[in-house]
N, C-alpha and C positions, 0 to 999 in steps of 0.2 A: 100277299106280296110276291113278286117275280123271285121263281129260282136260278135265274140264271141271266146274264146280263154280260154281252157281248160274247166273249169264249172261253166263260169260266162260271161257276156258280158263286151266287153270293154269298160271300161269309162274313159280313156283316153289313150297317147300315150307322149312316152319321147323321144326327137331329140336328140339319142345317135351320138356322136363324132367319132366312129368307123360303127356301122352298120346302121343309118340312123333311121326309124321311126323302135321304137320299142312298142306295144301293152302292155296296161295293163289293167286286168279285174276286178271287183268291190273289190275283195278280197283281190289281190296285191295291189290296191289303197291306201284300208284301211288298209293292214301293214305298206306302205309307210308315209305316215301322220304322223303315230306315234311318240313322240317326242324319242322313244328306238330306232325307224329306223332311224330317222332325225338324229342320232349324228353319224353316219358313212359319213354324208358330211364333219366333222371337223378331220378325221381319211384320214389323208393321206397315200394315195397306197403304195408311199416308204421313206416313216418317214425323213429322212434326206435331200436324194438327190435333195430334191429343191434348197439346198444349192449351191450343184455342177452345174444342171442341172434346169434354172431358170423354165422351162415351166413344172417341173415334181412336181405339184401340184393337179393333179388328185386326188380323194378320194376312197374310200371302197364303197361309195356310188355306184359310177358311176360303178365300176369291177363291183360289185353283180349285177345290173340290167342286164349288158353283157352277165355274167354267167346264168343269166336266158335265157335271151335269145340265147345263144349257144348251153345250153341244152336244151331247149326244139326242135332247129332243128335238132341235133343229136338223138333223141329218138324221134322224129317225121318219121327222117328217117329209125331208125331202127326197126319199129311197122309197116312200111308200108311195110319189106319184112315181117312180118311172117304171119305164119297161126293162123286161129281161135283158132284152138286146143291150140298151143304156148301161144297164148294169155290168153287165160283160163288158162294157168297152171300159169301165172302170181300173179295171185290170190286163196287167200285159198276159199277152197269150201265154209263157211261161208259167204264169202265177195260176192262172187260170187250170190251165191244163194240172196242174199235182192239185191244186184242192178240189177238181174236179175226182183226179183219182183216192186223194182223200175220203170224199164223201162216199165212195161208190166201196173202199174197204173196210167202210164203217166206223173211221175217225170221228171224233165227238160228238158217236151217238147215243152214247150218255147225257148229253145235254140237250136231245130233244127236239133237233131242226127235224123239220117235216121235208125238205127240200134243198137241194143246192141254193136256192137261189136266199133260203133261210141261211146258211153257211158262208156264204156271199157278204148280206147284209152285217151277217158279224162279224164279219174281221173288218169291215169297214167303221162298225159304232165301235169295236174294239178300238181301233188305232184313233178313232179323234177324242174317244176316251182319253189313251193315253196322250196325247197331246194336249189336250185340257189340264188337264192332270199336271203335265211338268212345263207347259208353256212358262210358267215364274222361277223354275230351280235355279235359276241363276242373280238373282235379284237382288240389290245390293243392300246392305244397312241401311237406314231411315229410306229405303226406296230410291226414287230418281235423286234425291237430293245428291249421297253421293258421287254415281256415275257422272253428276252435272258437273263435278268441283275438279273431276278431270277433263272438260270440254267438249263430253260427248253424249248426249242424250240415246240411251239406245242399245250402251254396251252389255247392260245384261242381257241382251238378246243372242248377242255372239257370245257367249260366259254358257249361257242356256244352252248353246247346240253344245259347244266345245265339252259341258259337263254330261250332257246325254251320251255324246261318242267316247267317253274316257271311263264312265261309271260303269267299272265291272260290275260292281251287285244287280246295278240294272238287267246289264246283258244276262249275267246268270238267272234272275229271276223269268227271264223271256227264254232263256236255251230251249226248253221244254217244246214251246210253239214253234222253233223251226222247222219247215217245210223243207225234207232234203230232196235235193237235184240228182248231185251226185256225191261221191266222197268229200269232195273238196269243197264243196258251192252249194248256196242254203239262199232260199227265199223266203219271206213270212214279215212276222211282225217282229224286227231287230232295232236296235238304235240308231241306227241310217235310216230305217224306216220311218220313223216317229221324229226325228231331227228334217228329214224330208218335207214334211209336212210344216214345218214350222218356220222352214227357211222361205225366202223371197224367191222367185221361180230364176234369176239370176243366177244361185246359190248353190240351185240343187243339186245341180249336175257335180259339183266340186265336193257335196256332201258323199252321194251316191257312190263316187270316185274312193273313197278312201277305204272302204274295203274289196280289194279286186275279187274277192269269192262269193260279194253278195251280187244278186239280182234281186232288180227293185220290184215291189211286189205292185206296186200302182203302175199307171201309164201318167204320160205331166196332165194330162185332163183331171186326171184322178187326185192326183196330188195336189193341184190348183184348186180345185169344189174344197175340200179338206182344208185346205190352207181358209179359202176365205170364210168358213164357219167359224175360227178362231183367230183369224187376222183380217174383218173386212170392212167396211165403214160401217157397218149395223150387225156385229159380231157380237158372240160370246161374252167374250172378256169385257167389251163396251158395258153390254145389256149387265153382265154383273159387278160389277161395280159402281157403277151411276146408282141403282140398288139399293147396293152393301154402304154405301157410304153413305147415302141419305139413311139408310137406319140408323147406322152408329152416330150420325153426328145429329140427328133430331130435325135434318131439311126435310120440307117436303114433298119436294121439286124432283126426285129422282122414282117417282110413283110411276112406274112406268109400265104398260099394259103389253105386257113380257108374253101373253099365251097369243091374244091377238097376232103379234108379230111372227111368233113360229107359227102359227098356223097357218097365215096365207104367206108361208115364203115356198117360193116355188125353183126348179131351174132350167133353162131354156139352152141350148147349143148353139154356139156360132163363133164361127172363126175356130173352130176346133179342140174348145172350150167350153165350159159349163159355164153360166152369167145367173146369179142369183136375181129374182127378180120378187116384187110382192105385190096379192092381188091389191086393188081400189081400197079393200074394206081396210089393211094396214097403215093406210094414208093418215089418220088421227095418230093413230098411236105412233108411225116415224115422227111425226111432225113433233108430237110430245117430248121424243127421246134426244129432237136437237136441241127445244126450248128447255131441257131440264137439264141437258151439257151446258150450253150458255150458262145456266142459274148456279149449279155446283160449279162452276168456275170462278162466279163472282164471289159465291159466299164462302164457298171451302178452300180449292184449289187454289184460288189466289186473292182470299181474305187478305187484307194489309198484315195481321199478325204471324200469320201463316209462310209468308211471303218472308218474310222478316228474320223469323226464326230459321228457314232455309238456308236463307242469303248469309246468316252468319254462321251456321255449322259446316257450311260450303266454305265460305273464306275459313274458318278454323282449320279445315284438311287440307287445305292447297298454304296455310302460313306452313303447318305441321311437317309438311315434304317441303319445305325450304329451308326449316327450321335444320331436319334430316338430313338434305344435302351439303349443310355444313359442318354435320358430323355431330349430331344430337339424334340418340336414339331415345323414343317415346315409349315403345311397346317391348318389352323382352325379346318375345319371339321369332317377329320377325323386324323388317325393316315397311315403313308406312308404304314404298313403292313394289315391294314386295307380297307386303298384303292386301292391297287392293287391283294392282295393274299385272305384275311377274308371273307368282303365285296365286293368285287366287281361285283359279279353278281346282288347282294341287289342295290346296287348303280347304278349299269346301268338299274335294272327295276325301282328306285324311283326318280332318279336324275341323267340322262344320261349324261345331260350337262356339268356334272362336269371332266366326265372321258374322256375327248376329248384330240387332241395335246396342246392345250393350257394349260393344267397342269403342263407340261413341264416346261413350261417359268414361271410359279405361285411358282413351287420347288425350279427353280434355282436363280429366284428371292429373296426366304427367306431366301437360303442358303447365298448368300450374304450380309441379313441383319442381318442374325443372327451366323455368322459365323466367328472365325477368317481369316484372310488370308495366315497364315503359313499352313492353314489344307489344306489336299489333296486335298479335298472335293470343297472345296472354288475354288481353281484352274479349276478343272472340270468344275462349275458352270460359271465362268467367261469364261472358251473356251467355253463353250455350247453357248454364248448370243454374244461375238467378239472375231471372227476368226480370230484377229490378232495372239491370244495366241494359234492359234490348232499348236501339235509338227508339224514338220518336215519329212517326208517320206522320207527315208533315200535308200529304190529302188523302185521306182513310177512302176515298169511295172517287169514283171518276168522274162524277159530275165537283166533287170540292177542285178536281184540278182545272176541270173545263172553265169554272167561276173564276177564278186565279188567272186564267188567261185571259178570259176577257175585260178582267179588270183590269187587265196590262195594256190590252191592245184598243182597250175605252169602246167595244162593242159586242153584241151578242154576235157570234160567228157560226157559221153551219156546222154542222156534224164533220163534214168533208175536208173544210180548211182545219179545223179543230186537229182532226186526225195528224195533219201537215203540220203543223205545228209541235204535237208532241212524238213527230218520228224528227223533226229538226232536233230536240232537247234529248231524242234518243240518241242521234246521230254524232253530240258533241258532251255525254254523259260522261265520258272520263273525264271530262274538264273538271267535273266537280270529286269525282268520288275517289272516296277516302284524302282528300287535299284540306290541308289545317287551316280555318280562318280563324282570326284574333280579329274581333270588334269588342271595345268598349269592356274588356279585359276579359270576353268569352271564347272561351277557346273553340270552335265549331268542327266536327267532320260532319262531311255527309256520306251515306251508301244510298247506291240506286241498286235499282233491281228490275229490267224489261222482261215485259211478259207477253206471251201470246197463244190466244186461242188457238189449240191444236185439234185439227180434223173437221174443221166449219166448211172453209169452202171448196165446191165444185165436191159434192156427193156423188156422183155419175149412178147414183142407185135408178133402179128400172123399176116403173107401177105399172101394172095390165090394166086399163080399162077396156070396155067393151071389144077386146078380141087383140087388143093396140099395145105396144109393149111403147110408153115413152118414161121420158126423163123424169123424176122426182121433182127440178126445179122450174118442168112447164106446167106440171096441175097444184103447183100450193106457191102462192104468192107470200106466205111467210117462211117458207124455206127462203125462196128468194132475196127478202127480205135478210132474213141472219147473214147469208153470203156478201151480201150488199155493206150489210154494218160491221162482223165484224171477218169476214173471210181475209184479209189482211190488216187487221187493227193489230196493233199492238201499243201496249201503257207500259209507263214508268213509273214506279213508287219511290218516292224520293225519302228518306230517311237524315234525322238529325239525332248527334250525340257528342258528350264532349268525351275524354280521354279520361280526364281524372273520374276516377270510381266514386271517391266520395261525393264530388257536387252532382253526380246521374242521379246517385241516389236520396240527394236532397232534392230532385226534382221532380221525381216519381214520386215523391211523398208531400211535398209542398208546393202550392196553385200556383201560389203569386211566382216562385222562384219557377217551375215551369212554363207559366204563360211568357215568362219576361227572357228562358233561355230560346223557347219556340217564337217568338218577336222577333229577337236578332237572329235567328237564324232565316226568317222567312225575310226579311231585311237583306241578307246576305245572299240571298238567292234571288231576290227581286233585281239586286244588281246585276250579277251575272246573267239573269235573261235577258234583261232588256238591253246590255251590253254586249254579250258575246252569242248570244243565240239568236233573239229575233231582229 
């Protein structure tokens, strides 16, 4: 086994579940320890679906270590086609110049680089190391669900830089690698550094800004190749997770020919930039890796149960901070807008522990002791803890909605109008949700929930054929094909339930009184289409 791995020796190795022995060198060690790393084992991959899919308990933990190790063989491989020259333009002439004198006074020639240009390559697999490594520190309980329940898909990402630039342990675990200038001013691998690379090339410059004694140790070419082995349509973090989650949850659709793809990935310059491109022979295995997104989308990602279970521990946290704003505290500690929106980055550098999925069950816990049971809220909270009470999925699968329509509109309709159709029923969804019908003494709400395929269309990924750098969607007619279906599809899952707890529960246990409450309610909504939507 390798003794040394970026710019440090290994001192240890983790028996990952997908790639087998994975290396980790004193530095990664020491982030790992930390009790701010250690609370991404309590941070489940996909927040709900253990529910649905008992064995999909996997953590953030276990992805980020992957993500390390996938990008570092993907930038492994793409450092060993280029030239010196490329390499050098990697970095700014500053940076250049001291680990140039670095190497010449016999800086970490303990570890056995034969060359500068061996010294080179490892600070570069060093930093997208790191970057792997903590691209999730920021990640909220049950995952995206939370972040969604405040109207922003995304925010762990700014959580992610804001905890890289705040976390002293970090910084101190990194002092050691700085590259000194002068007295004042230090270049190397710092937490500007590694936040650099993770940010969007908008961003950087506003990262880089905040400590005025650091100099950035990349140039933006530099930082951009880096950025997109961990942020780019056939990235990292895609490749492991598509993966991790077809193992845990028993699909077999995420089988994806993971070496093929790093190995013919190549990078080309233009416009003053590096542009990830892959040869011909990758063409099978891209095409795999969009047809097995599609498929964990349909059966994991947005399973009707899965979907479901979201939508209500999402409205549990958005009743919970309404509940709070009228002067009901849930949590001792802090206050719900404090712990997730104020504080939260403060609270994950002082007390990690606290912001794990087990919060969850702590909320919906209070909200039951302290809550009437007529309130929304209270409902929520009881479906969150027994799934006797989760509504009803009123079309479990897209073709049962498709059916639904065209028995409205009394014909088979194309794909195209079809689509038109349920962006109308997306367009006029608060009409129905959460609004109480009374038919024939049943009391009915409905919840909806729109969904959409993220990252289908318009790839701009580059194939080399014979000499020719072109598009991904002019040589495979079934790329084209997915962007066509679903590059702007989006579905709605319409859900039924009544309020009162005890008749849910007589209906998840008895047919006749289920089929006959899922009747009127399919009854109740047949009106409203054919009256208020189409």
């Amino acid at each position: 086994m390798v003794e040394v791995v970026g710019l440090a020796r290994v001192r240890a190795v983790i028996n990952d579940s997908l790639y087998g022995v994975i290396p980790v060198n004193e530095i990664e060690y020491s982030i790992i320890q930390t009790p701010v790393y250690n609370r991404l084992h309590e941070i489940r991959q996909l927040g709900s679906a253990h529910l649905v899919y008992p064995g999909a308990k996997h953590s953030r933990f276990e992805h980020s270590i992957g993500v390390m190790h996938l990008a570092t063989r993907m930038l492994d491989n793409i450092l060993s086609g280029m030239s010196p020259n490329e390499l050098n333009e990697l970095f700014t002439p500053t940076a250049y110049q001291k680990i140039m004198g670095l190497y010449e006074r016999g800086y970490f020639k303990e570890l056995g680089f034969h060359s500068h240009i061996d010294l080179l390559k490892a600070y570069l697999i060093q930093s997208i190391r790191l970057a792997g490594l903590l691209h999730d520190i920021g990640h909220y309980p049950y995952s995206h669900v939370i972040e969604e329940a405040f109207g922003s898909r995304g925010l762990h990402e700014k959580h992610t830089i804001d905890i890289i630039l705040s976390w002293r342990e970090f910084r101190n675990i990194l002092k050691e690698l700085k590259i000194p200038i002068n007295r004042d001013s230090y270049t190397g691998l710092t937490s500007e550094h590694i936040a650099s690379i993770l940010v969007k090339e908008s961003l950087r410059e506003s990262v880089l800004n905040k400590n005025p004694y650091y100099y950035p140790l990349l140039t933006n070419k530099g930082y951009s190749l880096l950025h997109k082995i961990v942020s780019g349509f056939f990235d990292a973090d895609r490749l492991d997770y598509l993966r991790r989650d077809a193992l845990y949850t028993g699909i077999v659709y995420g089988l994806i020919d993971v070496d093929r793809i790093i190995e013919n990935m190549y990078v080309t310059e233009s416009n003053e930039d590096y542009t990830i491109y892959y040869d011909i022979k990758a063409l099978p295995a891209l095409e795999d890796m969009l047809d097995s997104r599609i498929k964990m989308y349909k059966l994991i990602y947005y399973h009707h149960k899965n979907v479901v279970l979201a939508e209500i521990t999402r409205r549990m946290i958005k009743g919970a901070l309404e509940l709070e704003s009228s002067g009901l505290r849930l949590v001792d500690e802090y206050s719900l807008k404090e712990l997730f929106i104020n504080k939260y980055v403060d609270i994950i550098l002082k007390k990690p522990w606290i912001l794990t999925d087990h919060v969850l069950y702590r909320i919906a816990s209070s909200i039951l002791d302290k809550v009437s049971p007529d309130n929304r809220t209270y409902y929520y909270a009881r479906a969150f803890i027994d799934r006797r009470l989760l509504p009803f999925t009123l079309f479990k699968r897209e073709e049962d909605l498709y059916n639904y329509i065209t028995s409205i509109v009394g014909e088979r309709i194309e794909f195209s109008e079809y689509k038109l159709i349920v962006k109308k029923i997306i367009d006029k969804i608060e009409y129905i949700d959460e609004r109480e019908f009374v038919i024939d003494k049943y009391t009915i709400r409905f919840i909806t929930s729109k969904i959409v395929y993220h990252g289908v269309s318009k790839p701009g990924v580059l194939i080399k054929v014979s000499g020719v750098l072109r598009n991904i969607d002019e040589l495979s007619n079934y790329i084209k094909w997915i962007e066509k279906q679903y590059g702007d599809y989006m579905y709605v899952y319409i859900y039924a339930y009544t309020p009162d707890i005890s008749s849910m529960k007589s209906y998840k246990t008895n047919t006749r009184l289920r089929r006959r409450f899922l009747s009127k309610a399919l009854e109740v909504l047949l009106t409203i289409i054919k009256e208020d939507i189409l």
